[in-house]
N, C-alpha and C positions, 0 to 999 in steps of 0.2 A: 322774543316776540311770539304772541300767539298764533297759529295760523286757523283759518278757518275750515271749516270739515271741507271737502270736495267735493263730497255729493250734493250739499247744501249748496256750493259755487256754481255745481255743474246744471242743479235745478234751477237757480237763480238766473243762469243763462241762459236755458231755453225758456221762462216763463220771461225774461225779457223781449226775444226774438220773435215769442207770439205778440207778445203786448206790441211793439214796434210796430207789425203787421197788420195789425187792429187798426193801429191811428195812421199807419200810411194808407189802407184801404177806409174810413172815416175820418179825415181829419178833423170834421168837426164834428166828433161824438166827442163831447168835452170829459164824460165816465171814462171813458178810454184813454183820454190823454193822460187823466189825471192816476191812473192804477199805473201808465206805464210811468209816468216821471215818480212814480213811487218807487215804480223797482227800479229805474235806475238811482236814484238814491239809495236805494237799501244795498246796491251791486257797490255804488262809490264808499259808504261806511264799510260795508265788510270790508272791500280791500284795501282802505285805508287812505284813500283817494279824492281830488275835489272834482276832477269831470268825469263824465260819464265817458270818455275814449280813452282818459286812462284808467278806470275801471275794468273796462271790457276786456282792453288789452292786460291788463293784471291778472283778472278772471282766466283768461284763455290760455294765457302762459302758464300758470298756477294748475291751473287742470291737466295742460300736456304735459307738464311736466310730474305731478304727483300720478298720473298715467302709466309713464315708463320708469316708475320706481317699484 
């Protein structure tokens, strides 16, 4: 199986965590909702995943652990 770059994971997760931030401080900026339910989509395809929580948790593991390799 392929795996995805890390850096590309690890970016992907802090441009989530902003986005997130965005729309719990604006919930109703709807540009805001809508870029961050895109990155989490794009977090759920790269890891191969259909929710965003086990996305994230994919993500995080994947990162700590190509980390201490």
């Amino acid at each position: 199986m392929l795996l995805p770059d890390r850096n590309t994971v690890e970016r992907l997760l802090r441009h989530y965590r902003t986005q997130e931030q965005r729309v719990l401080a604006g919930p109703c900026d709807l540009s805001a909702r809508r870029r961050f339910e895109d990155t989490a989509y794009t977090l759920c395809v790269l890891m191969g995943v259909r929710s965003t929580a086990e996305a994230l948790r994919a993500a995080e593991r994947y990162v700590a652990t190509s980390a201490s390799l």
